[in-house]
N, CA, C and O of each residue as an XYZ file, in Angstrom:
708
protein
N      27.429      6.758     -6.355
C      27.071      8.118     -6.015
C      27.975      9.073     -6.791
O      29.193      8.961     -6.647
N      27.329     10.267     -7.830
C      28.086     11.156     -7.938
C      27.637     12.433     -8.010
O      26.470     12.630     -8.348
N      28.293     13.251     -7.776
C      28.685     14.496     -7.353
C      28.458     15.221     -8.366
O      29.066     14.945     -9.400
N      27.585     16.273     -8.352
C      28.096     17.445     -9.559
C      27.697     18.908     -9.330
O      26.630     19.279     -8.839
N      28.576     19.589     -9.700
C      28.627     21.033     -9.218
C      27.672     21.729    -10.761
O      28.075     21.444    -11.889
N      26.758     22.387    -10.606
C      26.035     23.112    -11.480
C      26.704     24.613    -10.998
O      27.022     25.157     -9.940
N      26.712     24.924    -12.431
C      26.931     26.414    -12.542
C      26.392     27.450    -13.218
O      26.245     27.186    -14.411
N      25.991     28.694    -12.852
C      25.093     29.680    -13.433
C      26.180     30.608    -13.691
O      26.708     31.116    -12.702
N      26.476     30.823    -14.489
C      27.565     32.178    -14.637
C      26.733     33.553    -14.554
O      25.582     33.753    -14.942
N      27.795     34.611    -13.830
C      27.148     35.870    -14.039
C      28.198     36.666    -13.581
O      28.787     36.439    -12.525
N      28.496     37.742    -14.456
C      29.417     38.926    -14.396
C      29.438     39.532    -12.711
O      30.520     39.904    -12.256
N      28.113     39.603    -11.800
C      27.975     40.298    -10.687
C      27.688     38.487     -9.952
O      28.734     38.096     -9.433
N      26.821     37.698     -9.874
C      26.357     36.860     -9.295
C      26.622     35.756     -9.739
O      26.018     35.657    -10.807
N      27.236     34.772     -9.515
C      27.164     33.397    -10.259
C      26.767     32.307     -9.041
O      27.219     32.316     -7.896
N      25.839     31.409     -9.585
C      25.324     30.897     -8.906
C      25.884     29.232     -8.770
O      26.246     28.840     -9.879
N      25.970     28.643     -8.170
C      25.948     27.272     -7.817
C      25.086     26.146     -7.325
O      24.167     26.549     -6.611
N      25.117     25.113     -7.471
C      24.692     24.225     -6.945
C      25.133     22.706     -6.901
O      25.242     21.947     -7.864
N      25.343     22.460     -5.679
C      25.630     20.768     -5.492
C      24.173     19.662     -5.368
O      23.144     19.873     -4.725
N      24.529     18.428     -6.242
C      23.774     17.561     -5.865
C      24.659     16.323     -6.093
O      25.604     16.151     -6.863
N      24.120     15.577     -5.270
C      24.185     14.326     -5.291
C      23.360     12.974     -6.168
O      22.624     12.257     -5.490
N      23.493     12.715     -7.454
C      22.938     10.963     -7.749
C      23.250      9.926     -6.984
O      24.294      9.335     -6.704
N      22.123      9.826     -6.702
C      21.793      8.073     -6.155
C      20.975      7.411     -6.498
O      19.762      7.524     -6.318
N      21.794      6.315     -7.262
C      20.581      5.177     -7.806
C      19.142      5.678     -8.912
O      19.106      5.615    -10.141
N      17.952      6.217     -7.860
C      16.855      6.611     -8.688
C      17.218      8.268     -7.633
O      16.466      9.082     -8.169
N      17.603      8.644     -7.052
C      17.445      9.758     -6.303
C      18.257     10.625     -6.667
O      19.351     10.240     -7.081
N      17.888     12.368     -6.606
C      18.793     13.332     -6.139
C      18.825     14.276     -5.165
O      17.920     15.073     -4.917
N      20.251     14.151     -4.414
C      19.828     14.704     -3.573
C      20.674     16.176     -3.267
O      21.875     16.216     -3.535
N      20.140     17.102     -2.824
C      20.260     18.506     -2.990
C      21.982     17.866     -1.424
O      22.215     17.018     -0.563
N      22.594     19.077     -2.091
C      24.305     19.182     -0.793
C      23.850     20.540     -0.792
O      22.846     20.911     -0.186
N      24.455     21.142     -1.347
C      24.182     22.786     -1.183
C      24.031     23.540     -2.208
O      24.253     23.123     -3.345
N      23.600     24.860     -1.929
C      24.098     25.789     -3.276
C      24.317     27.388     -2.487
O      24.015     27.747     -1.349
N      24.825     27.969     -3.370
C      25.057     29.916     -2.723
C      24.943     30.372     -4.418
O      24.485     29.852     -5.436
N      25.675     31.713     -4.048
C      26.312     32.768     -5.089
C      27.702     32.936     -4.711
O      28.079     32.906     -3.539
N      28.249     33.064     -5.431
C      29.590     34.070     -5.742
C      29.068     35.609     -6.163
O      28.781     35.907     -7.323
N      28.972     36.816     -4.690
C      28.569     37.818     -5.230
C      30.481     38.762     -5.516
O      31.535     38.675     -4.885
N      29.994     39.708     -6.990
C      30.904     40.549     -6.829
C      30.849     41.985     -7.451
O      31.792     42.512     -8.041
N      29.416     42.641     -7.205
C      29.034     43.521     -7.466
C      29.926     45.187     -7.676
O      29.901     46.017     -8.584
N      30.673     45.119     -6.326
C      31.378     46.580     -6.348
C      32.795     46.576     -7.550
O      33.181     47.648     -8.017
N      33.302     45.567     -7.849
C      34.531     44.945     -8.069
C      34.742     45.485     -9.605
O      33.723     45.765    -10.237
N      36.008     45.641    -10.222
C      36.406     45.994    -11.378
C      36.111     44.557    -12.090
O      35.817     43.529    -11.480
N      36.259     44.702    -13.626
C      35.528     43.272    -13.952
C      36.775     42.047    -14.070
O      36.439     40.938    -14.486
N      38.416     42.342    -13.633
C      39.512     41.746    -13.572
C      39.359     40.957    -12.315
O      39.633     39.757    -12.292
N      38.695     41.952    -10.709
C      38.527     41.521     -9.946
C      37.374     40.450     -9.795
O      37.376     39.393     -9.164
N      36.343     41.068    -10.599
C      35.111     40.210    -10.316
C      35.696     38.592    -11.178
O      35.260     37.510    -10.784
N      36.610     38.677    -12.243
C      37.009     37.595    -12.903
C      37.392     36.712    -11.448
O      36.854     35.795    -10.827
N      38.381     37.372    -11.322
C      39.553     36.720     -9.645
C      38.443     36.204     -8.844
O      38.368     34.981     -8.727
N      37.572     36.942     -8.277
C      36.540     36.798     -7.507
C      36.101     34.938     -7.937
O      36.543     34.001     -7.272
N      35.362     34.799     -8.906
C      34.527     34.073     -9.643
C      35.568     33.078     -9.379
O      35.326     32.287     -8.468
N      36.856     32.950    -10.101
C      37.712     31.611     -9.668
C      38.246     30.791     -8.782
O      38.500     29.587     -8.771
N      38.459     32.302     -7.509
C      38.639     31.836     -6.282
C      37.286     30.899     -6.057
O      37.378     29.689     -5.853
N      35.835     31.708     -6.129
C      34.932     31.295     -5.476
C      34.868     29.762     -5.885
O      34.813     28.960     -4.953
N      34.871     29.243     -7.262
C      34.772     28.439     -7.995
C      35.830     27.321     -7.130
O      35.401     26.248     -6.704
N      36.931     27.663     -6.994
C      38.047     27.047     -6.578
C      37.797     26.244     -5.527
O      38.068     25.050     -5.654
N      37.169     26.782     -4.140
C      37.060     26.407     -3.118
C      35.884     25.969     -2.735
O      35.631     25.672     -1.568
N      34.988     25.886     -3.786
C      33.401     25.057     -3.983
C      34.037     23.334     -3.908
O      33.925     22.347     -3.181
N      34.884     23.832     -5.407
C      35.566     22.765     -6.080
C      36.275     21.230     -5.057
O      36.282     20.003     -5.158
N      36.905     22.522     -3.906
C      37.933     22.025     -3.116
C      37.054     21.092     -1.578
O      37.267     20.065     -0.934
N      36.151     22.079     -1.575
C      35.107     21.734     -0.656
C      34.242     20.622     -0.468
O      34.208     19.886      0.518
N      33.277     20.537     -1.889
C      32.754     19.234     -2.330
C      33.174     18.036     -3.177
O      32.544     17.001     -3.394
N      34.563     18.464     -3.672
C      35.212     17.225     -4.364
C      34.086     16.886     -5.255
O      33.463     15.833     -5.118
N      33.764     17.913     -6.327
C      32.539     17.299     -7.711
C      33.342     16.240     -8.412
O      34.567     16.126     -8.442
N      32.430     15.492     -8.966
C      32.861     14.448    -10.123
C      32.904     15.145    -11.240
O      33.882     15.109    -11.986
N      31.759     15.913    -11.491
C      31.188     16.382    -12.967
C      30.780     17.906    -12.552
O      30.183     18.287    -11.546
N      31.290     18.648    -13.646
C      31.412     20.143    -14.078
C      30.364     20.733    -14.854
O      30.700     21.002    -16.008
N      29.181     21.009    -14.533
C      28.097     21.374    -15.386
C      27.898     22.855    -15.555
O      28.103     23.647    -14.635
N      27.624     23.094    -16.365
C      27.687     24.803    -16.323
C      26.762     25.428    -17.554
O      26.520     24.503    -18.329
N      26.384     26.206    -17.839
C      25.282     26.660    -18.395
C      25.518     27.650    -19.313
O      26.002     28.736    -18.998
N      25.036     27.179    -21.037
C      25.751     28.013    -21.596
C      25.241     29.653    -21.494
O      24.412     30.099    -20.700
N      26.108     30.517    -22.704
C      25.548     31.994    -22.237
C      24.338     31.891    -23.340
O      24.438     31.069    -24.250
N      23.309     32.658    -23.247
C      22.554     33.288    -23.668
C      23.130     34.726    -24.547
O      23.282     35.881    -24.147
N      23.322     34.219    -25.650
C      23.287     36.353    -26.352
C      22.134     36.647    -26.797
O      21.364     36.032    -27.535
N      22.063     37.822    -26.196
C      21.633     38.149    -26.647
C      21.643     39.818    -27.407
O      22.507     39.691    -28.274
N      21.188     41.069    -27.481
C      21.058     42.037    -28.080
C      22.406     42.438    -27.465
O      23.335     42.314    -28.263
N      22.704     42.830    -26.404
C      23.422     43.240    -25.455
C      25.298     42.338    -25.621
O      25.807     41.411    -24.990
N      25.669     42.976    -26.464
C      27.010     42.472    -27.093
C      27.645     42.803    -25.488
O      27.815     41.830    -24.752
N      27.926     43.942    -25.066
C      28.643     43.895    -23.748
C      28.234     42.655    -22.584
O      28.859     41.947    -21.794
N      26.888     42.842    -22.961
C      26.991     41.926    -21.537
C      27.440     40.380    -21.848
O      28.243     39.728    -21.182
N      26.696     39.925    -23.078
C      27.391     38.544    -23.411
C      28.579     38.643    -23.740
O      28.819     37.700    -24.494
N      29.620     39.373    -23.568
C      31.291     39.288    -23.161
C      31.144     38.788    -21.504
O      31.266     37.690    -20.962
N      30.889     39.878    -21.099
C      31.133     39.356    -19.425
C      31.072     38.499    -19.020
O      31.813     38.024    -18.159
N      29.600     37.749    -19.829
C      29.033     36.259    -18.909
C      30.070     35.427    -19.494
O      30.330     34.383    -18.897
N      30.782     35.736    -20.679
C      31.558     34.686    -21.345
C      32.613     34.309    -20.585
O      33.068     33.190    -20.346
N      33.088     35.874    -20.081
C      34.529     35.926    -18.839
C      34.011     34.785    -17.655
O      34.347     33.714    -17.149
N      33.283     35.498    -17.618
C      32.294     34.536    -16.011
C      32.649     33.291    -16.239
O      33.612     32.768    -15.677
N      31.975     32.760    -17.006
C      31.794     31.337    -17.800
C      33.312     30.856    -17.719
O      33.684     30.039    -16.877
N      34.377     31.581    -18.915
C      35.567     31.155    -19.370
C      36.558     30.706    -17.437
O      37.368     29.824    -17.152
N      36.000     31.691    -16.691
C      37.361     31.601    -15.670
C      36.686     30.335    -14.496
O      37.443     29.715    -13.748
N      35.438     30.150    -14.507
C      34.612     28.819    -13.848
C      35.038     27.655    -14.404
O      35.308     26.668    -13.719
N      35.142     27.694    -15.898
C      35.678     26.399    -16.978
C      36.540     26.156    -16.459
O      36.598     24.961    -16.168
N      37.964     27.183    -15.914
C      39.137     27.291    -15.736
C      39.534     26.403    -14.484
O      40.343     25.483    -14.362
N      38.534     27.110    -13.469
C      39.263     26.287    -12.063
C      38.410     24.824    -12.078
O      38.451     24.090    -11.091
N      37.489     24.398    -13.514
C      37.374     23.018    -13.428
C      38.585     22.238    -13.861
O      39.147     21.218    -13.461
N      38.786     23.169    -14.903
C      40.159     22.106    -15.935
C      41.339     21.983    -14.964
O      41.915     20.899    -14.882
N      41.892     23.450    -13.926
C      42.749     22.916    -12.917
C      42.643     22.063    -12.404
O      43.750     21.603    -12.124
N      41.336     21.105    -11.828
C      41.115     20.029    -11.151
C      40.855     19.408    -11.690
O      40.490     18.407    -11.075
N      40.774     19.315    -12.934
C      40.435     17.910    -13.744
C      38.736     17.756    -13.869
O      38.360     16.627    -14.182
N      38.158     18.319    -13.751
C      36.770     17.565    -13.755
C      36.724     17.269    -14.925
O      37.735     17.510    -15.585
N      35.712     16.731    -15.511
C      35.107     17.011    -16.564
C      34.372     17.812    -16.696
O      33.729     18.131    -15.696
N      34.065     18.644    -18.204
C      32.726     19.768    -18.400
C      31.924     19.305    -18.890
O      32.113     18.333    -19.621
N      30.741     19.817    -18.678
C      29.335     19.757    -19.630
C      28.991     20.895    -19.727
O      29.268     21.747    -18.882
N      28.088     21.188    -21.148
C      27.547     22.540    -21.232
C      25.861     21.986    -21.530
O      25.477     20.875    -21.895
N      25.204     23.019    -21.269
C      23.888     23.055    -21.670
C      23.232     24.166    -21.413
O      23.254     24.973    -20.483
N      22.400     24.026    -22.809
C      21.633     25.946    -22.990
C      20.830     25.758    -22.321
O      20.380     24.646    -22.046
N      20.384     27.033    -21.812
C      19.348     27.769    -20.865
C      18.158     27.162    -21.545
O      17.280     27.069    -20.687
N      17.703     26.677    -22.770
C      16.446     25.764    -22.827
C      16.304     24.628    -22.944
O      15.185     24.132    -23.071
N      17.255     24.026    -22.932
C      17.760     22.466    -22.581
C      17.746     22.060    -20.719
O      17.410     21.059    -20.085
N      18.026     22.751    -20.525
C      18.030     22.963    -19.109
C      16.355     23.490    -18.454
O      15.933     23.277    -17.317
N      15.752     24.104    -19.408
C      14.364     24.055    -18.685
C      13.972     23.144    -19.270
O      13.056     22.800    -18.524
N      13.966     22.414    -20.124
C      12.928     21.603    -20.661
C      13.241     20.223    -19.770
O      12.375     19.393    -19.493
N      14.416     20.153    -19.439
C      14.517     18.802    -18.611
C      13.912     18.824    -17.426
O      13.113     18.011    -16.962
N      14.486     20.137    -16.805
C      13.632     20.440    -15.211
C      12.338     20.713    -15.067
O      11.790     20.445    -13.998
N      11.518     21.385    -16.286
C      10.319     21.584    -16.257
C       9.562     21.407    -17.335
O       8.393     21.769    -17.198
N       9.804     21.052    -18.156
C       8.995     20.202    -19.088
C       9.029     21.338    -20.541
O       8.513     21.346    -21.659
N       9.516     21.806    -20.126
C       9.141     23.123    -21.388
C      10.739     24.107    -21.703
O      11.649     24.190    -20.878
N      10.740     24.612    -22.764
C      12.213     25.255    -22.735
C      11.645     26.344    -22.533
O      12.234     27.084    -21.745
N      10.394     26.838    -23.106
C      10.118     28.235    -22.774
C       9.906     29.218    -20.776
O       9.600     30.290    -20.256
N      10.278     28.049    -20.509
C       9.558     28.392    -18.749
C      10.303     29.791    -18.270
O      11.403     30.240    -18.592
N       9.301     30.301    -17.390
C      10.064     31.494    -16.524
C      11.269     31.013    -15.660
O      11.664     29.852    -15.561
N      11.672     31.890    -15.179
C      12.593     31.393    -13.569
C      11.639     31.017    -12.520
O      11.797     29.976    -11.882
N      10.757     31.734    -12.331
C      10.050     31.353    -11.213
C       9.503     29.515    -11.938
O       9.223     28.733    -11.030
N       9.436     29.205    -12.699
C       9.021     28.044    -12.615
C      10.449     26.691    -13.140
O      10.363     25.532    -13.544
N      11.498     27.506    -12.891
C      12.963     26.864    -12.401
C      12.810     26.788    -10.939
O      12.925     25.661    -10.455
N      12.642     27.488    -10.370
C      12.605     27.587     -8.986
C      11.412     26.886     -8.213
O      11.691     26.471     -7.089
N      10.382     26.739     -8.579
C       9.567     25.828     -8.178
C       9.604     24.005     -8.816
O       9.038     23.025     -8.331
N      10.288     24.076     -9.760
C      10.830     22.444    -10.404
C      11.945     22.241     -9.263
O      11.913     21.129     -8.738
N      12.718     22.942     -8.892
C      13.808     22.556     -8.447
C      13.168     22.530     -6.930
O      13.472     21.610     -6.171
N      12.311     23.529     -6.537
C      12.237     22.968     -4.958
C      11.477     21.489     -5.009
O      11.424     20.685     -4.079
N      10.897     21.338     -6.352
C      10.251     19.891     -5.667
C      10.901     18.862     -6.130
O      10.479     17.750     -5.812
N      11.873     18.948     -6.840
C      12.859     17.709     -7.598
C      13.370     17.545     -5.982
O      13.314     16.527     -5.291
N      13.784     18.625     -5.687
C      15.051     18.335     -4.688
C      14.474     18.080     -3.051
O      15.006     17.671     -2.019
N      13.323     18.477     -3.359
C      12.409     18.694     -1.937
C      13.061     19.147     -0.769
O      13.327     18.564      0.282
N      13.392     21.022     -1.400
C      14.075     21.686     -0.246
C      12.447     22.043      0.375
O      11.338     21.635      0.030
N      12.998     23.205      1.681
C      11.784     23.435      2.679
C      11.604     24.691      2.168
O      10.557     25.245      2.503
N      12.598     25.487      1.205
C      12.342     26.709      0.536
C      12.309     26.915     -1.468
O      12.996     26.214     -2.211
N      11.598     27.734     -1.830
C      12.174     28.354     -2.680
C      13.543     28.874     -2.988
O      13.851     30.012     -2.632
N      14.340     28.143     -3.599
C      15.668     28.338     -3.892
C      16.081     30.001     -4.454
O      15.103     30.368     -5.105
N      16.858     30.817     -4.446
C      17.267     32.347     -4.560
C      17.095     31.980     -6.382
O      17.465     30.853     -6.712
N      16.670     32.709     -7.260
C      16.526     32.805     -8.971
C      18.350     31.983     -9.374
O      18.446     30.825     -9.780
N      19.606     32.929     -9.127
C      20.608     31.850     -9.394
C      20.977     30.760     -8.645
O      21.558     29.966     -9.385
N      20.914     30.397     -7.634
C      20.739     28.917     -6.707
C      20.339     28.188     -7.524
O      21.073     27.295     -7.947
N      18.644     28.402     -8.139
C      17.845     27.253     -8.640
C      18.714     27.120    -10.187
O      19.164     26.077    -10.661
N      18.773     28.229    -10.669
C      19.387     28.057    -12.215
C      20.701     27.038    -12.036
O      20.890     26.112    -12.826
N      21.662     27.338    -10.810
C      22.783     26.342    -11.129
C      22.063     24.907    -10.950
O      22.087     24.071    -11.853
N      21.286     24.645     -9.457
C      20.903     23.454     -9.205
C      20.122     22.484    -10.864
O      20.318     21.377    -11.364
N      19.261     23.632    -11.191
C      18.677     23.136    -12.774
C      19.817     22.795    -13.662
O      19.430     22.034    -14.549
N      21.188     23.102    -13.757
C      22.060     22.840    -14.660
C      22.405     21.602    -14.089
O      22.285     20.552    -14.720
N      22.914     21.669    -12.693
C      23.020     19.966    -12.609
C      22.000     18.756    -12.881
O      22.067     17.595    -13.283
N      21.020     19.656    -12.443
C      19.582     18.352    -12.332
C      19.293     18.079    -13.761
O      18.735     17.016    -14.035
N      19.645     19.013    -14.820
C      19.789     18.427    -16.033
C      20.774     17.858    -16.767
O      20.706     17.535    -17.953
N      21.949     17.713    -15.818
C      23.168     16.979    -16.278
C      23.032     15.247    -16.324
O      23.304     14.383    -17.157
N      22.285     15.268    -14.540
C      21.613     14.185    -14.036
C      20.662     13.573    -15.386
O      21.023     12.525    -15.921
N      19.669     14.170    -15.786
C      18.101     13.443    -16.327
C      18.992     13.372    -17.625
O      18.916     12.247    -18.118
N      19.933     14.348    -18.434
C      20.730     13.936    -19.490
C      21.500     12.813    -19.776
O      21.410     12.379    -20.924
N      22.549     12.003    -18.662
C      22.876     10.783    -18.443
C      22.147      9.801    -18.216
O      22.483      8.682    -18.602
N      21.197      9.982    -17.660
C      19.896      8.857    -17.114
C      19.602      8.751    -18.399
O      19.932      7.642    -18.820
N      19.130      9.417    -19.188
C      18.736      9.306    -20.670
C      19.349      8.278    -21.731
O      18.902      7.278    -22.294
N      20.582      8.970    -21.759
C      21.400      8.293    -22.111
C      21.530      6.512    -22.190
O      21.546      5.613    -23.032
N      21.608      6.706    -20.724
C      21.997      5.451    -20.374
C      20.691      4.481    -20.982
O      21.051      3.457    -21.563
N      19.320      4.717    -20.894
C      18.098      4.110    -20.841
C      18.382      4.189    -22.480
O      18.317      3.190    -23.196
N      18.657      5.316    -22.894
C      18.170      4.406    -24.409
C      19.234      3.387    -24.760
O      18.927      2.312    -25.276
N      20.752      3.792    -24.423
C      21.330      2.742    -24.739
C      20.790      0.982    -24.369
O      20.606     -0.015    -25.068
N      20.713      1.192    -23.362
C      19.763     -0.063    -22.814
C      19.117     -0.651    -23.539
O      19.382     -1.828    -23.785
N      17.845      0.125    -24.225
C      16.499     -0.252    -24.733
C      17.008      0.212    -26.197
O      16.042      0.744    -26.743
N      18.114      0.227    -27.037
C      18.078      0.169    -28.111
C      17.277      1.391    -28.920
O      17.171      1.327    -30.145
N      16.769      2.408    -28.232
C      16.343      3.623    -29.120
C      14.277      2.993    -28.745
O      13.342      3.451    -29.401
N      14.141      2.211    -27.895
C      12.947      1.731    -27.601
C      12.145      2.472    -26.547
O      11.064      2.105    -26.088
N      12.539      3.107    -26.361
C      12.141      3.817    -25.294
C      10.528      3.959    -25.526
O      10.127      3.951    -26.690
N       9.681      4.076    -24.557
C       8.470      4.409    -24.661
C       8.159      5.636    -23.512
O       7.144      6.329    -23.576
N       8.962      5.755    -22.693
C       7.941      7.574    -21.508
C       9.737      7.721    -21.440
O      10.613      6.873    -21.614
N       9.801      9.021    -21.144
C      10.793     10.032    -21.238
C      11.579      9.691    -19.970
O      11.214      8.995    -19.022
N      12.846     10.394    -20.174
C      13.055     10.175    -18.874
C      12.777     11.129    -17.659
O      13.064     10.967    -16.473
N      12.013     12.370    -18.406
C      11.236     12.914    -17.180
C      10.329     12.788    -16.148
O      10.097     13.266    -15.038
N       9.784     11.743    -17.131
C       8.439     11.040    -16.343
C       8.933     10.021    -15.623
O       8.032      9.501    -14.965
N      10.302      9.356    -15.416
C      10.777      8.111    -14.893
C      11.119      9.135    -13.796
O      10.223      9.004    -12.961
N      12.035     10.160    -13.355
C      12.174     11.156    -12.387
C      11.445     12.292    -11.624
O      11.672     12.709    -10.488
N      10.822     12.559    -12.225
C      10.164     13.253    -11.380
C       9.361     12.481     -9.818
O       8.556     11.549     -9.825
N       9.650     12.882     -9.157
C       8.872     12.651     -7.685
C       7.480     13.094     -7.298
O       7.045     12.849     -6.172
């Protein structure tokens, strides 16, 4: 069984999510936000690490997944998410995890078959990967999608090593439920 904390970075909201691997299964632990909307962006940094910290401390993750930034036009804002990003990295490396990164279309294409997908169809991959009783909040599902593609990325892995590059159906089609 292991553990991995997905992460959505965001200057105001950063999102999380825990799951659990088992065997052929995953299974959803939890997820929230780290909100820090009113906050100077030193505080919202502080904010983000504490929050990060005591996720960390809480679920004891194996593996550190986190999601790279997106730039785009908006030079200010891809600083922020970078801060976001840089101080989440931070309270992993205090604990040792290990990191993974993966772009925002690497991460849909595993969860939903496509890199181009909306959020709303992050959020509907992830309620049925995980078979919650809700629609997950837009950053909830984005972190949970960073783990659930950390997950189908190792599974991958592992299968081709196995089969020598033989592979014949993806490993999406071996996971999905």
């Amino acid at each position: 069984m292991i553990t991995i904390l997905g992460i959505d970075p965001g200057s105001c909201i950063t999102g999380y999510g825990i799951v659990q691997s088992q065997k052929k299964r995953i299974l959803y632990i939890d997820g929230g936000c780290i909100k820090n909307r009113l906050a100077d962006m030193p505080n919202r940094l502080k904010t983000i690490y504490d929050g990060v910290q005591k996720i960390i401390h809480k679920y004891r993750p194996d593996i550190f997944a986190v999601e790279q930034i997106f730039v785009s036009k908006n030079v200010s804002s891809a600083l922020k998410l970078s801060q976001a990003k840089a101080v989440a990295i931070l309270a992993a490396v205090k604990n040792q995890l290990p990191i993974f990164e993966y772009s925002t279309k690497k991460v849909r294409k595993s969860v939903v078959g496509t890199g181009s997908a909306k959020k709303e169809h992050i959020q509907y991959a992830v309620h049925a990967i995980l078979k919650l009783s809700s629609h997950p909040q837009s950053d909830i599902a984005d972190a949970l999608a960073v783990a659930i593609a950390h997950i189908f990325s190792e599974n991958y892995k592992i299968k081709k090593k196995r089969f020598k590059n033989k592979i014949s159906i993806s490993y999406l089609e071996t996971y999905h439920y």
